[in-house]
Biopython code that builds the backbone (N, CA, C, O; Angstrom):
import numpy as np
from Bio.PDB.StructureBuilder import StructureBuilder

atoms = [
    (1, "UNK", "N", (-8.859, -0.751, -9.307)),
    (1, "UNK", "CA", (-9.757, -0.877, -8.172)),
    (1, "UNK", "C", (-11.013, -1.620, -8.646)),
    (1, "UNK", "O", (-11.659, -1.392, -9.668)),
    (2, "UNK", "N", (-11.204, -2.416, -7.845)),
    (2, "UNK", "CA", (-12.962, -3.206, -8.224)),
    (2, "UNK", "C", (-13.891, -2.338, -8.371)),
    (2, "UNK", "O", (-13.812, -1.164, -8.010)),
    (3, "UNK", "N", (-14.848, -2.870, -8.920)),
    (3, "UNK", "CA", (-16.068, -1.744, -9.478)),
    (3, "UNK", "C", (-16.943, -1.460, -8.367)),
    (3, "UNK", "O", (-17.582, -0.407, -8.363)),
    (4, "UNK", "N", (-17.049, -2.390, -7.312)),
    (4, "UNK", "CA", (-17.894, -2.322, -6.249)),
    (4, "UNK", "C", (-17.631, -1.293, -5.310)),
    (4, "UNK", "O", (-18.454, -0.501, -4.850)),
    (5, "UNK", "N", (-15.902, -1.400, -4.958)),
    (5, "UNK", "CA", (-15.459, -0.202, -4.592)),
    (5, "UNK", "C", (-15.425, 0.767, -5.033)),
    (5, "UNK", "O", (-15.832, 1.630, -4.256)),
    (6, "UNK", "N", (-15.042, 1.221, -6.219)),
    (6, "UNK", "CA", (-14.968, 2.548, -7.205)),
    (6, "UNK", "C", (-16.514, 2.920, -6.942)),
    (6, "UNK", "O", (-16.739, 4.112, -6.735)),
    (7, "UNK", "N", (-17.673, 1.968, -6.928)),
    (7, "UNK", "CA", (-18.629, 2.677, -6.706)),
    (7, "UNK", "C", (-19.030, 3.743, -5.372)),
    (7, "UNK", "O", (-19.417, 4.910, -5.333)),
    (8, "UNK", "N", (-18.706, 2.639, -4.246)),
    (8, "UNK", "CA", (-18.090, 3.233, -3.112)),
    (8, "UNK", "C", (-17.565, 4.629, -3.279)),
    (8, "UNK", "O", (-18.140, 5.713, -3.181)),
    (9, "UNK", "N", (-16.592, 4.385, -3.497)),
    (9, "UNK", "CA", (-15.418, 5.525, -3.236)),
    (9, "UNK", "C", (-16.672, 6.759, -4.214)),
    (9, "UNK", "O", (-16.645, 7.933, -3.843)),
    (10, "UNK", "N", (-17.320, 6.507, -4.979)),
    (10, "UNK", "CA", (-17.621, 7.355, -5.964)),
    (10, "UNK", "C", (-19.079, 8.241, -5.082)),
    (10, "UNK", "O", (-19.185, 9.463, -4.979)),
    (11, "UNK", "N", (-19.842, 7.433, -4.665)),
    (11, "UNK", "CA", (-20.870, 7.491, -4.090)),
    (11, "UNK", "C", (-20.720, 8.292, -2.455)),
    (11, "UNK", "O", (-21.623, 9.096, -2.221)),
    (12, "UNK", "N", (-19.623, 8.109, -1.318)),
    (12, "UNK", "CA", (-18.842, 8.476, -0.592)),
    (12, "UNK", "C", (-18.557, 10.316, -0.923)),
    (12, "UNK", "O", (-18.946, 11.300, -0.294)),
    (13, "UNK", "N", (-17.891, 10.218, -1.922)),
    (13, "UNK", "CA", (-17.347, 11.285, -2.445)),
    (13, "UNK", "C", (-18.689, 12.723, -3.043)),
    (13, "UNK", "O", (-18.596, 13.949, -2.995)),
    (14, "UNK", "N", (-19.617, 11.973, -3.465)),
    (14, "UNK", "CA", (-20.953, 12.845, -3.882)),
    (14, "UNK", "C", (-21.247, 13.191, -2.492)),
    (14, "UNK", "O", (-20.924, 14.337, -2.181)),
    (15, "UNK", "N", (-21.703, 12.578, -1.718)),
    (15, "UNK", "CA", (-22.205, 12.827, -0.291)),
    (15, "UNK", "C", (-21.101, 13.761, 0.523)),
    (15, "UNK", "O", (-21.377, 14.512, 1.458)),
    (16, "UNK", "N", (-19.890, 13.558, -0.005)),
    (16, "UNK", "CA", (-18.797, 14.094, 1.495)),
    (16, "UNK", "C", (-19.329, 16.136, 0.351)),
    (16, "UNK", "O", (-19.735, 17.168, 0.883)),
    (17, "UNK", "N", (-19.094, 15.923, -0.979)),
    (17, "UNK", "CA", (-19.205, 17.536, -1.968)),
    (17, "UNK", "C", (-20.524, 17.967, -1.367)),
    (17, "UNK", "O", (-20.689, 19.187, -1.379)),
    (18, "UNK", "N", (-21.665, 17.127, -0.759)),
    (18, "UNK", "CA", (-23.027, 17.931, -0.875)),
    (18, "UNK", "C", (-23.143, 18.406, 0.595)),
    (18, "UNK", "O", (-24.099, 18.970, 1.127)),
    (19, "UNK", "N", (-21.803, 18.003, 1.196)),
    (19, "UNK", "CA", (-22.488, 18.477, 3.008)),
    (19, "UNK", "C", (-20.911, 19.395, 3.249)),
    (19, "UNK", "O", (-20.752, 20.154, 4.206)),
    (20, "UNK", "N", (-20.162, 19.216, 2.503)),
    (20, "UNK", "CA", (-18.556, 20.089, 2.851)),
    (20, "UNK", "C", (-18.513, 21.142, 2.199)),
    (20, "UNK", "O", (-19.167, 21.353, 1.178)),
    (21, "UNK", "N", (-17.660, 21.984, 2.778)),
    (21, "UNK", "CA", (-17.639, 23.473, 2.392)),
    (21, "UNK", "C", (-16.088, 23.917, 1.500)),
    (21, "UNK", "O", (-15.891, 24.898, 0.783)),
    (22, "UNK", "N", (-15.312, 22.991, 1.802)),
    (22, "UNK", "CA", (-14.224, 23.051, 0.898)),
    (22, "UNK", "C", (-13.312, 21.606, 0.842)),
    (22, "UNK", "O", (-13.565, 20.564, 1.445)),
    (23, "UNK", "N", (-12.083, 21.904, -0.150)),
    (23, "UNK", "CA", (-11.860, 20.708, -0.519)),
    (23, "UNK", "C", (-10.918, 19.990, 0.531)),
    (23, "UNK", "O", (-10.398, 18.972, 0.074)),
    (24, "UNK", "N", (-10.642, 20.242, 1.610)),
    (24, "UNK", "CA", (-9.866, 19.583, 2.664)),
    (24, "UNK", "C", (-10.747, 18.420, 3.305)),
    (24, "UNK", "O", (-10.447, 17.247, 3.528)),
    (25, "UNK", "N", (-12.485, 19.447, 3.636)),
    (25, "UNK", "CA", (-12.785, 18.804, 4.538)),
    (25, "UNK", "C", (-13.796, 17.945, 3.541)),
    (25, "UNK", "O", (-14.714, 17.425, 4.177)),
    (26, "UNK", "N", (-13.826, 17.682, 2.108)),
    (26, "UNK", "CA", (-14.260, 16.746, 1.569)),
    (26, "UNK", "C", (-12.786, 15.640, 1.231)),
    (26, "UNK", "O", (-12.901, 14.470, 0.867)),
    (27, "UNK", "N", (-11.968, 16.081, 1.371)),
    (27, "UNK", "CA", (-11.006, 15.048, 1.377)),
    (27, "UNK", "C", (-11.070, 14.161, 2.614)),
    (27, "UNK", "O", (-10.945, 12.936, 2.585)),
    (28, "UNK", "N", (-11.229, 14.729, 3.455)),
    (28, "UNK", "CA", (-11.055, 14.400, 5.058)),
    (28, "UNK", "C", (-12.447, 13.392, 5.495)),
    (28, "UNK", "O", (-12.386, 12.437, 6.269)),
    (29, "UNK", "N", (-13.465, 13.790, 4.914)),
    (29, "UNK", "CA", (-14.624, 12.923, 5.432)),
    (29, "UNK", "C", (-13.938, 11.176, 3.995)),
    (29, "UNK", "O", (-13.725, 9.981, 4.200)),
    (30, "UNK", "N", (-13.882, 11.804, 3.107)),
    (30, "UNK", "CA", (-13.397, 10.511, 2.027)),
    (30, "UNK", "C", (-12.484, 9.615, 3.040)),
    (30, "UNK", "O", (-12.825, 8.539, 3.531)),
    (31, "UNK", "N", (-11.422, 10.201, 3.215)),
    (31, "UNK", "CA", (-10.262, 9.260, 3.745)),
    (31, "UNK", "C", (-11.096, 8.499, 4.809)),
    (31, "UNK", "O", (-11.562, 7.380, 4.594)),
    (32, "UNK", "N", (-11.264, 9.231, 6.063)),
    (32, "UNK", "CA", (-12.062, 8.896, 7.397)),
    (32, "UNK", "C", (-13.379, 7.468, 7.258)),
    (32, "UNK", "O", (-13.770, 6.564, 7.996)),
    (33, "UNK", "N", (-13.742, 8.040, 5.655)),
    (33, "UNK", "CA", (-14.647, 7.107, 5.770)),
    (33, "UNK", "C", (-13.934, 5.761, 5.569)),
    (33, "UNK", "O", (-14.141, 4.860, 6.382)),
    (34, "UNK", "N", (-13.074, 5.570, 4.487)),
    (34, "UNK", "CA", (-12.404, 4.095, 4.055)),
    (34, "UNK", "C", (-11.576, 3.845, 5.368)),
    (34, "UNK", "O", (-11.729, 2.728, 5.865)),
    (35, "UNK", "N", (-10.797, 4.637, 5.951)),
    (35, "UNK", "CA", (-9.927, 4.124, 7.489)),
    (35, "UNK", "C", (-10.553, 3.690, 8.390)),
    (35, "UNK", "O", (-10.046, 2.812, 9.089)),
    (36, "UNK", "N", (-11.897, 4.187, 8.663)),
    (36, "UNK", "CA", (-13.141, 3.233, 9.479)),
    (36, "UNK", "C", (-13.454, 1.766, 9.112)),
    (36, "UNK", "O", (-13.704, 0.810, 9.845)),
    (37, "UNK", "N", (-13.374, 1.856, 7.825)),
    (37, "UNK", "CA", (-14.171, 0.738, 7.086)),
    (37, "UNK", "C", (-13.275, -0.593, 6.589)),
    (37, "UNK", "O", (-13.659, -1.748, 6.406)),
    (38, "UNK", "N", (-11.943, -0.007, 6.437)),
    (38, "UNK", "CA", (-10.944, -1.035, 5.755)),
    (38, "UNK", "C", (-9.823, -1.053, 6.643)),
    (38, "UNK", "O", (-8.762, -0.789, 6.076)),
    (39, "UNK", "N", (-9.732, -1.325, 8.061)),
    (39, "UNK", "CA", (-8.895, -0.888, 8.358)),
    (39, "UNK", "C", (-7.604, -1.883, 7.736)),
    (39, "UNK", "O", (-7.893, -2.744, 6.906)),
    (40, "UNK", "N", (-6.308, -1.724, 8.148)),
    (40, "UNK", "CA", (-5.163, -2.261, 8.001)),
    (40, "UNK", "C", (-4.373, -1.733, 6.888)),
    (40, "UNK", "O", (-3.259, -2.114, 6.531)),
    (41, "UNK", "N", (-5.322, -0.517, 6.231)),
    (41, "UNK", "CA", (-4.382, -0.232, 5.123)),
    (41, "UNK", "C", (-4.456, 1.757, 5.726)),
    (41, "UNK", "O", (-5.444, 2.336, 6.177)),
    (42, "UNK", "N", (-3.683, 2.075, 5.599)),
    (42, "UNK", "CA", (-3.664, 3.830, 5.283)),
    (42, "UNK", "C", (-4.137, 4.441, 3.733)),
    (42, "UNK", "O", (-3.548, 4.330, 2.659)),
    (43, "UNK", "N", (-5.442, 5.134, 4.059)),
    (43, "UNK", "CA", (-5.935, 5.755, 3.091)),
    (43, "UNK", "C", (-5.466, 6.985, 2.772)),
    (43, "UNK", "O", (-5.436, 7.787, 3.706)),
    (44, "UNK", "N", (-5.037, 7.412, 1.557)),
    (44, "UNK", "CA", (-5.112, 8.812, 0.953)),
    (44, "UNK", "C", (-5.884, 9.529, 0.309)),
    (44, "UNK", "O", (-6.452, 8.875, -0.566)),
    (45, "UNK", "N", (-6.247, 10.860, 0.342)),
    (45, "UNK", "CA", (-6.996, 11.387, -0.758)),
    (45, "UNK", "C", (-6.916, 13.132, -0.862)),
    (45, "UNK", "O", (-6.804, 14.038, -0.036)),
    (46, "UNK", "N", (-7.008, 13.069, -1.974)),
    (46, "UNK", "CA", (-6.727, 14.442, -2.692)),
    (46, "UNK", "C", (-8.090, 15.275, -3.179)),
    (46, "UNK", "O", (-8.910, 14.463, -3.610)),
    (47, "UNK", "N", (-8.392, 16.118, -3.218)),
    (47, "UNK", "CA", (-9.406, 16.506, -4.010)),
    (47, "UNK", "C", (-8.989, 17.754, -4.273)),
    (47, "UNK", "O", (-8.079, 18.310, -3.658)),
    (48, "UNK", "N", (-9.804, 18.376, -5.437)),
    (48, "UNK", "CA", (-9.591, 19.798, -5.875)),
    (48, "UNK", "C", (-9.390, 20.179, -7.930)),
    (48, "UNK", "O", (-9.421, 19.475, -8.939)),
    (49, "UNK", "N", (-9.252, 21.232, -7.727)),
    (49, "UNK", "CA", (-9.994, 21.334, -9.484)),
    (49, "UNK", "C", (-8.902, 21.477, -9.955)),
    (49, "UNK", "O", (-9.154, 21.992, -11.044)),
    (50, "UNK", "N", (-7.419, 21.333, -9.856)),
    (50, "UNK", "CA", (-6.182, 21.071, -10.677)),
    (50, "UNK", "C", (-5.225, 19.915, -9.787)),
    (50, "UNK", "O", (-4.261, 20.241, -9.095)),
    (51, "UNK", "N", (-5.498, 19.134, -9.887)),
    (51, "UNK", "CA", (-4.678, 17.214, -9.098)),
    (51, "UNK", "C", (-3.772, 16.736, -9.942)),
    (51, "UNK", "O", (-4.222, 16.367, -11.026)),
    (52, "UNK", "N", (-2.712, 16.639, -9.782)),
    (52, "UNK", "CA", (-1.767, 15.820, -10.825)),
    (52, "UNK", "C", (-1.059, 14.688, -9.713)),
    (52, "UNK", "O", (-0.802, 15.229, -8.637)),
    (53, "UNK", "N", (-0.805, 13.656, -9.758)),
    (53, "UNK", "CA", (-0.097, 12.969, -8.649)),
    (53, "UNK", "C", (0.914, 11.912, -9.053)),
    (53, "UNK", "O", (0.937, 11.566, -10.234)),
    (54, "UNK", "N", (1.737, 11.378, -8.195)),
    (54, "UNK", "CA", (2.231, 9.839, -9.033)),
    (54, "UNK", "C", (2.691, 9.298, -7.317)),
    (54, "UNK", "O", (3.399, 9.911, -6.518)),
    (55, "UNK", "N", (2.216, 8.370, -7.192)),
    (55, "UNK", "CA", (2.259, 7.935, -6.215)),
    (55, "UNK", "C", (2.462, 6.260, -5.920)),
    (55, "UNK", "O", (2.373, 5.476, -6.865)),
    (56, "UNK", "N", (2.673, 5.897, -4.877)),
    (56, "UNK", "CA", (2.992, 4.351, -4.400)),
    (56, "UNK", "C", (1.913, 3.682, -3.809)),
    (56, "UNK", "O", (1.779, 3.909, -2.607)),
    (57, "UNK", "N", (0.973, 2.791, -4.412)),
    (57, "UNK", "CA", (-0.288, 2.468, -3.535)),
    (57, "UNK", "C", (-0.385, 0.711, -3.725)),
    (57, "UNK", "O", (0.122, 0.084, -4.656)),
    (58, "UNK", "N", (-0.886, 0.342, -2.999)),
    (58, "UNK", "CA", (-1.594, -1.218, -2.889)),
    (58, "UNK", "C", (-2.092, -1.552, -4.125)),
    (58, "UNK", "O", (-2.831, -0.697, -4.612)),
    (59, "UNK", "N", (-1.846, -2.848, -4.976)),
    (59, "UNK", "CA", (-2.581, -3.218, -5.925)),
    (59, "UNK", "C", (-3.660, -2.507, -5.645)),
    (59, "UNK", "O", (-3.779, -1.833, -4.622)),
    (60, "UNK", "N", (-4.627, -2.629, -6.657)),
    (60, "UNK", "CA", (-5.659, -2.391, -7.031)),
    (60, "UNK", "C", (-6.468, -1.460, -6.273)),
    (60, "UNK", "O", (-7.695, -1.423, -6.360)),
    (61, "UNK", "N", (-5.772, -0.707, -5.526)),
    (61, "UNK", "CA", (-5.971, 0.732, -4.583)),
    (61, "UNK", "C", (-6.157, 2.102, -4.749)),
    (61, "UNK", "O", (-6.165, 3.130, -4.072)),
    (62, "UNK", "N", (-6.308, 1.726, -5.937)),
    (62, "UNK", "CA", (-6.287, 3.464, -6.659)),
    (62, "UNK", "C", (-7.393, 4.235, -7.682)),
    (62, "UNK", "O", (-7.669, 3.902, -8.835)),
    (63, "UNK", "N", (-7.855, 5.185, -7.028)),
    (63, "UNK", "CA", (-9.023, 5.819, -8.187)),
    (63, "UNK", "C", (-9.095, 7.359, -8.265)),
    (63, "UNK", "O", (-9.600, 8.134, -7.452)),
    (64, "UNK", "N", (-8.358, 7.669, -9.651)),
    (64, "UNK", "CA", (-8.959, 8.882, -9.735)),
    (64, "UNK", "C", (-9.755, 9.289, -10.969)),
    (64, "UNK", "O", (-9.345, 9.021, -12.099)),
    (65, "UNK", "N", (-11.200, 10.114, -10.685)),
    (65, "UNK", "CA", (-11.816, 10.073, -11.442)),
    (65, "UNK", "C", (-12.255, 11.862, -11.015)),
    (65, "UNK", "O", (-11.851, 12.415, -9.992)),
    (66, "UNK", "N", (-13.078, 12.471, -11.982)),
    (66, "UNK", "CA", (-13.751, 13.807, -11.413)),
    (66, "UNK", "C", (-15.543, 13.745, -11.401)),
    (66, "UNK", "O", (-16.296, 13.265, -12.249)),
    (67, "UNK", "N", (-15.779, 14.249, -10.436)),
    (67, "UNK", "CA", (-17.038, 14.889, -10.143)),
    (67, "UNK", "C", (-17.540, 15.941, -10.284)),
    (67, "UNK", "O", (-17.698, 16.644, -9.285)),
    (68, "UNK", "N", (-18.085, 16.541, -11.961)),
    (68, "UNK", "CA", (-17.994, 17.792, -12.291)),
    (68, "UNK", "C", (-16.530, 18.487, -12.430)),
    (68, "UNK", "O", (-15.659, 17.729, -12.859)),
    (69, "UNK", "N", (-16.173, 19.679, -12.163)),
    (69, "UNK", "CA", (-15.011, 20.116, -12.399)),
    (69, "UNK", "C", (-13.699, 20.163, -11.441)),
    (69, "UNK", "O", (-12.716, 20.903, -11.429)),
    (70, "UNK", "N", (-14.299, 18.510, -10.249)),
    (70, "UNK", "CA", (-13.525, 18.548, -9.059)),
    (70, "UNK", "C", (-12.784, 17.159, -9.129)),
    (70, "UNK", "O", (-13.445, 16.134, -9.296)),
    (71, "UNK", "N", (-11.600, 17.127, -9.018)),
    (71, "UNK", "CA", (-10.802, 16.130, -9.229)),
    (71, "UNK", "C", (-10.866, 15.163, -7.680)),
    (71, "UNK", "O", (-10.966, 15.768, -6.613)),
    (72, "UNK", "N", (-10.789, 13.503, -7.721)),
    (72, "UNK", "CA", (-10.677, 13.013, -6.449)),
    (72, "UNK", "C", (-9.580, 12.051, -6.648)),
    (72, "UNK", "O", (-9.811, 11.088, -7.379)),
    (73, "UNK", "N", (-8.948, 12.117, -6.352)),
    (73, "UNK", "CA", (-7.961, 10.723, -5.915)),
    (73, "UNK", "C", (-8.149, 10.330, -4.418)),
    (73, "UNK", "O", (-8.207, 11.019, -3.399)),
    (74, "UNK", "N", (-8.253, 8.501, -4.710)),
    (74, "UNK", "CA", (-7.864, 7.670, -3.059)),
    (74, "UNK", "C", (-7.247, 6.700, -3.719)),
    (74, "UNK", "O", (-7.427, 6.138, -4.800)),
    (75, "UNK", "N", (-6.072, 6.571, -2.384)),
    (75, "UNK", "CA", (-5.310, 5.477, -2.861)),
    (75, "UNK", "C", (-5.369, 5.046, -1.393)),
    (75, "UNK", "O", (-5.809, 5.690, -0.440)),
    (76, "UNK", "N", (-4.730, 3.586, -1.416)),
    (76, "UNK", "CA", (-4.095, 3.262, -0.245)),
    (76, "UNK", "C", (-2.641, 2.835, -0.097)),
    (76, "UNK", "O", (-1.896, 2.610, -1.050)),
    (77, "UNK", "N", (-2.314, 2.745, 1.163)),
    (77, "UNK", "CA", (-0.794, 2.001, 1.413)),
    (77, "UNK", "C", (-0.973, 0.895, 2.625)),
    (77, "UNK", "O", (-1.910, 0.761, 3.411)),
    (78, "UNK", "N", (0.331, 0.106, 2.490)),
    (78, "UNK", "CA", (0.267, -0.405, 3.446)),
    (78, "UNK", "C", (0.438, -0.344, 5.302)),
    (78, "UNK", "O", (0.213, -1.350, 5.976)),
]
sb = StructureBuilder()
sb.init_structure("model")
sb.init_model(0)
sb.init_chain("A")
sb.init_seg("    ")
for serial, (resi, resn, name, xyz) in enumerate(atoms, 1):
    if name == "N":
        sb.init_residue(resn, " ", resi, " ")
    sb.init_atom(name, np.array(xyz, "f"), 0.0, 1.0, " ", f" {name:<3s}", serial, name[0])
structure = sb.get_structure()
């Protein structure tokens, strides 16, 4: 994923942990936000403090990184 995005996605993700109360509905504001923003692709995302995944996504569509002891994956598809 580009760095501009990863920042995105990274920055997105701090904001969705400081206003959500659990990990659905910080998954849910993540996705919502990139499906607004990018449309034409289907966004995924995972969050939570044990994530393992293997999945099918768009070049350069994929980031998982943690925020403290909370795991995030977004990917997209076509």
């Amino acid at each position: 994923m580009e760095q501009e995005l990863q920042d995105e996605v990274i920055a997105v993700a701090q904001v969705a942990m400081s206003t959500e109360t659990n990990e659905q509905e910080i998954a849910a504001k993540v996705k919502q936000h990139f499906e607004q923003k990018y449309h034409g692709l289907l966004w995924h995302c995972c969050v939570g403090r044990n994530v393992a995944c293997y999945v099918t996504h768009e070049q350069s569509k994929f980031l998982y990184f943690y925020i403290g002891q909370m795991a995030v994956v977004l990917f997209a598809t076509a």
